[in-house]
C-alpha positions in Angstrom: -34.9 12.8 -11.1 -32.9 9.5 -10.5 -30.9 9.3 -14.1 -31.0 12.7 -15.3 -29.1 15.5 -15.0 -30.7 18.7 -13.4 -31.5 21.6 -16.2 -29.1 23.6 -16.3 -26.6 21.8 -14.3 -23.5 21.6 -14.9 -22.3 17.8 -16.0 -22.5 15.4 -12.7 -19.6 13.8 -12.0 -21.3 10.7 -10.1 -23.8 10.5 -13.5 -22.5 6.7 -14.7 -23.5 5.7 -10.9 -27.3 6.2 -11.6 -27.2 3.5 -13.6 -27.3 0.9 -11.0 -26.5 3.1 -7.6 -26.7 0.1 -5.7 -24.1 -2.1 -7.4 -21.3 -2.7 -5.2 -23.7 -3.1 -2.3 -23.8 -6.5 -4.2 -20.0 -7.6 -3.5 -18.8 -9.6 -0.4 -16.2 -7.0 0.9 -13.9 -7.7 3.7 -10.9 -7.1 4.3 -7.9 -6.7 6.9 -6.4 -3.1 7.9 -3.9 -3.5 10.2 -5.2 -5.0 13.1 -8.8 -4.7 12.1 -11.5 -5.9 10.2 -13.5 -4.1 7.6 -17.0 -5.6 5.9 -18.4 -3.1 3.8 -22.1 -3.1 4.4 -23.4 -0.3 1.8 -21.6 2.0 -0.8 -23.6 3.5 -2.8 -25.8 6.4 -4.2 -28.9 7.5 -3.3 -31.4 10.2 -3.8 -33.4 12.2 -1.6 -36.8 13.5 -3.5 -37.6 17.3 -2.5 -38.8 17.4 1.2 -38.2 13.4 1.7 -37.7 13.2 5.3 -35.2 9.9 7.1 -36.5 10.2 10.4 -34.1 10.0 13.5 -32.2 6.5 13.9 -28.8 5.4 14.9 -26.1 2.9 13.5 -24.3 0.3 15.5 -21.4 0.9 12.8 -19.9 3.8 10.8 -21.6 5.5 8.0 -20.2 8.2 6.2 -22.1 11.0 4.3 -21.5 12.5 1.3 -23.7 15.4 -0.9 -22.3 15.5 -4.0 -25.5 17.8 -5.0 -28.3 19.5 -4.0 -29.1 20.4 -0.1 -31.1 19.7 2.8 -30.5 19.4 6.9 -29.4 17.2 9.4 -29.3 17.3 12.8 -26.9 15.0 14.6 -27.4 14.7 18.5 -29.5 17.4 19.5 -27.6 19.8 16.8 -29.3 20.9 13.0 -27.1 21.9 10.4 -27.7 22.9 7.1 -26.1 20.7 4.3 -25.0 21.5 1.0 -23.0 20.2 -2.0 -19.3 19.4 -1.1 -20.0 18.3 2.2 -19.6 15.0 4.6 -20.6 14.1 7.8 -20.3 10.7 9.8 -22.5 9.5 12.0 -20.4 6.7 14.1 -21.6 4.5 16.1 -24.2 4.8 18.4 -25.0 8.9 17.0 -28.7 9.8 16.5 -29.5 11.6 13.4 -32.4 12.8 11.0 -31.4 13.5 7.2 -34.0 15.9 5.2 -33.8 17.1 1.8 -34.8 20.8 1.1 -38.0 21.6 0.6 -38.0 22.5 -3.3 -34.8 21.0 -4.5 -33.6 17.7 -4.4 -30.2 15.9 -2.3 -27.8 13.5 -3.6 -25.7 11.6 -1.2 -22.9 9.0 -1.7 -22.9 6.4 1.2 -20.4 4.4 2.9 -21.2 2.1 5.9 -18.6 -0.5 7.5 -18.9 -2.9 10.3 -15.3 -1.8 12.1 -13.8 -5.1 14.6 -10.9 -4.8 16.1 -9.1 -8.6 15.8 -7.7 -10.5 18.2 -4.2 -10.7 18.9 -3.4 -13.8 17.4 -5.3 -13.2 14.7 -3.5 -9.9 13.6 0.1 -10.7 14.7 2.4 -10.4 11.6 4.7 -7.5 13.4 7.2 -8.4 10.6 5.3 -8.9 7.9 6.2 -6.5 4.9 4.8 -3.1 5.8 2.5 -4.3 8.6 4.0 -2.4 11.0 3.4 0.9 9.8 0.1 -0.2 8.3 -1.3 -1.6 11.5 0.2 2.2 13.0 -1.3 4.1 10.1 -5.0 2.1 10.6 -4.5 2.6 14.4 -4.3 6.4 14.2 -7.2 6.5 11.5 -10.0 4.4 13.3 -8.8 6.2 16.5 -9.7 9.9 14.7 -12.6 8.4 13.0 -13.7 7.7 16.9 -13.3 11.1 17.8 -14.6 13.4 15.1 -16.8 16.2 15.9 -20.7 15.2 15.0 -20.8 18.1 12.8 -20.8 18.4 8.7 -17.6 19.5 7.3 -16.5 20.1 3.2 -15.0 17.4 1.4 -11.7 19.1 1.1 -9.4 16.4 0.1 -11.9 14.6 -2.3 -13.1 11.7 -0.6 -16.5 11.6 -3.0 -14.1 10.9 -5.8 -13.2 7.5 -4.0 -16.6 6.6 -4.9 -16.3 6.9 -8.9 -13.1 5.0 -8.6 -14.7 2.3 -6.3 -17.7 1.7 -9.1 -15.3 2.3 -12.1 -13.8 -0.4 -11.2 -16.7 -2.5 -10.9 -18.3 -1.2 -13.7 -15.6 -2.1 -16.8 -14.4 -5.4 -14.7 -11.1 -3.3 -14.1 -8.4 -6.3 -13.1 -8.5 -6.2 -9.1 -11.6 -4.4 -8.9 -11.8 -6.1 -5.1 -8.7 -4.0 -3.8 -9.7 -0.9 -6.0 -12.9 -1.8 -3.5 -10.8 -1.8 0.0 -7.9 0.7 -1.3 -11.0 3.3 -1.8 -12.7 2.7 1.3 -8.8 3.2 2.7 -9.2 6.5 1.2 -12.5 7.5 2.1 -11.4 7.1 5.7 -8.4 8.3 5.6 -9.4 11.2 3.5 -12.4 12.1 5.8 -10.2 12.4 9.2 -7.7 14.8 7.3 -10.5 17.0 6.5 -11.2 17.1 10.5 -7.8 17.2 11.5 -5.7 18.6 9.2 -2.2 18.6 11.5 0.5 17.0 9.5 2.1 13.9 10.1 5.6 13.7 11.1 6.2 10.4 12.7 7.1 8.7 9.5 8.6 5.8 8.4 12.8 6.1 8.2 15.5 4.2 6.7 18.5 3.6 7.8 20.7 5.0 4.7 23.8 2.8 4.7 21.9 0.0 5.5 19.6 0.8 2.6 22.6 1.5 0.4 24.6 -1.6 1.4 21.5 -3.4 0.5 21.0 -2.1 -3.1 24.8 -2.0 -3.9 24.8 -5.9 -2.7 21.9 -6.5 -4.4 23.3 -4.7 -7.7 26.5 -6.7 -7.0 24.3 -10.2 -7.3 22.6 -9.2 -10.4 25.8 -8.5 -12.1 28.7 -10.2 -10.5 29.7 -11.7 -13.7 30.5 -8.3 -14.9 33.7 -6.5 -14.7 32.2 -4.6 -11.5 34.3 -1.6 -10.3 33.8 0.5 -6.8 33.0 3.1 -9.2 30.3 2.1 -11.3 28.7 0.3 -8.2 28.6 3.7 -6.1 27.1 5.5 -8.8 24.8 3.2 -8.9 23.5 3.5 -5.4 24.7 7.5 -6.0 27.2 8.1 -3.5 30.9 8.4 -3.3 33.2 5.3 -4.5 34.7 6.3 -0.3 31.7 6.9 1.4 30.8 2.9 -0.7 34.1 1.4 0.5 33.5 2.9 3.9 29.8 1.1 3.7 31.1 -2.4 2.6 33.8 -1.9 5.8 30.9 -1.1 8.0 28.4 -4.1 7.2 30.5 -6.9 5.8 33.9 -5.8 8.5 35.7 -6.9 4.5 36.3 -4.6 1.5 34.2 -4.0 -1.8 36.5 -6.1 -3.4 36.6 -9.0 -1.1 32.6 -8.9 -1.3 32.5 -9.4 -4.5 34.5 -12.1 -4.4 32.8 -13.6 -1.8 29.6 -13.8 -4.1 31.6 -14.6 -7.3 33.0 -17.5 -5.7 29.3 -18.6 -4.0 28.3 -19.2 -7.7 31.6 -20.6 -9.0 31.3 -23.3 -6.0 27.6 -24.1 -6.8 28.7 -24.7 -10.7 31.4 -26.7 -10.4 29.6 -29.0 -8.3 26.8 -28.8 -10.4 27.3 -28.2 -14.0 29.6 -29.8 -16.6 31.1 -26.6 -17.6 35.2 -26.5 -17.6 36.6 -24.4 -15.5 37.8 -22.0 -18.3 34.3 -21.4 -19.0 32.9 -20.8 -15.2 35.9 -18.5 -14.4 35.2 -15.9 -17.4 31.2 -16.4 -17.3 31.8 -15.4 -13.5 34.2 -12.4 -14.2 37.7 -13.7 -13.5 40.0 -12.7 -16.0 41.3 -16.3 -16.4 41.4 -19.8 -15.2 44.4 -19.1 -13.1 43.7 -16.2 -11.4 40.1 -18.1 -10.6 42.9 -21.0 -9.4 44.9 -18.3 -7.4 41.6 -17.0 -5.6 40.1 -19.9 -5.1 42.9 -21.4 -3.1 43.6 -18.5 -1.4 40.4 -18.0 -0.1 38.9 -21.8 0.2 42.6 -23.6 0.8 41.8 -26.0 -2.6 41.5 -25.3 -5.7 38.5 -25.1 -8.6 39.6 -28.9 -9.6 39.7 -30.4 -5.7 36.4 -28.9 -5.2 34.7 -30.5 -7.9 36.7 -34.1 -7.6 35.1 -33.7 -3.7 31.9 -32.8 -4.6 31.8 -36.0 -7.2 33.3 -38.7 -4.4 30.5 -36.9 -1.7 27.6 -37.4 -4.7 28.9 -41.1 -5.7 28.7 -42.2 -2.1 
């Protein structure tokens, strides 16, 4: 049976895993999820002949189920149920179980088992890390479900089985990354799995701070292009809001005006280019979007109490000594 598709059956979507169903148990997987560790110990497909019995045995780790075809029992605890195709089960740690495949027709199962270690402290600290916070807070609330789910088969209604095609894909055409298509599939399989269970939606998510975030993209905007002849207007649209509520923004962050930040960057890069380059001073004021050398002069002083030429004569006596 192993290899070939059932008469009659409809194509089988796991089909390119027969070909070596025990590949990726072959790859040293670990990785980080928040504040735990995750080594993949098996993720694969199997078979179950007709009537092929697993007798009862438990796991130190979790192993999740998968029948992607055919049917059979199980009985978790003390508790039989009947399996069929579409359906997952886990048994966690610790769960006695006995797996049978029906009498007269055979069982497919996809298999995921991971060793689960919560880290140390030290060893997970990186509170302001990019994105750790809500990953370690995302990871928290999934191992905590996967602890608590029922020990009783449920369908695979948000596709976790497909996580395995992607998983051996990847392995299969030596896709670029084909390690974190590994760990962002097992991601899935667990997250996927506890949705299934508990289906209540989330609502505790992740918020920006909007004029913050805006203030952040107009500056950022303003930095890429400061050379250019920048207006309130072209800026706000940019970061789509008012050219007021923007003006209001730049008061609120900066305690200046959209105008005066700009200058304020403008002039950052005129001072690090006259004390760096050899470029006139006619050429860094209209590469840095002053209208001319003199109004550059007129700013300059204004805001710095020198001007363009004093900086750089400065700059050469603090060099030359």
């Amino acid at each position: 049976m192993n290899g070939q598709s059932r008469i009659g059956a409809r194509p089988y979507p796991f089909e390119l895993m027969l070909e070596n169903p025990t590949a990726l148990d072959r790859l040293e997987v670990e990785f980080k999820w928040g504040r735990y560790g995750i080594r993949m110990l098996n993720f694969h497909h199997t078979s179950f002949a007709p009537g092929r019995i697993v007798h009862f045995h438990k796991h130190s780790d979790f192993e999740f189920h998968f029948i992607p075809r055919g049917k059979g029992k199980v009985i978790l605890g003390s508790e039989p149920y009947s399996l069929q195709e579409g359906q997952m089960y886990l048994t966690g740690p610790g769960l006695l179980h006995y797996q049978e495949a029906d009498a007269f027709e055979a069982m497919d199962e996809l298999c995921l088992h991971i060793d689960i270690q919560k880290l140390d402290a030290d060893e997970s600290a990186e509170p302001e890390a990019w994105g750790a916070r809500w990953e370690q807070a995302e990871a928290e609330a999934c191992i905590r479900r996967l602890e608590q789910l029922p020990p009783r088969p449920m369908a695979d209604k948000y596709k976790a089985m497909e996580c395995f095609m992607t998983a051996y894909r990847a392995w299969y055409e030596n896709q670029p990354g084909v390690l974190t298509v590994i760990k962002q599939s097992i991601i899935q399989v667990l997250l996927r799995m506890t949705r299934a269970y508990d289906d209540t939606p989330q609502r505790d998510l992740p918020s920006r701070d909007m004029k913050n975030y805006r203030y952040q993209l107009a500056a950022q905007f303003i930095k890429d292009n400061y050379m250019a002849p920048l207006t309130l207007e072209v800026v706000a649209e940019r970061v789509q809001v008012s050219p007021r509520q923007l003006q209001r923004i730049f008061r609120e962050q900066t305690g200046g005006t959209f105008s005066e930040y700009i200058e304020h960057v403008r002039l950052a890069q005129i001072c690090k280019e006259l004390a760096e380059s050899e470029l006139t001073i006619d050429q860094i004021a209209f590469q840095n979007g002053f209208s001319s050398a003199n109004y550059l002069h007129y700013v300059f002083k204004k805001k710095l109490g020198t001007t363009p030429m004093q900086y750089r004569l400065q700059h050469d006596v603090k060099q030359n000594t």
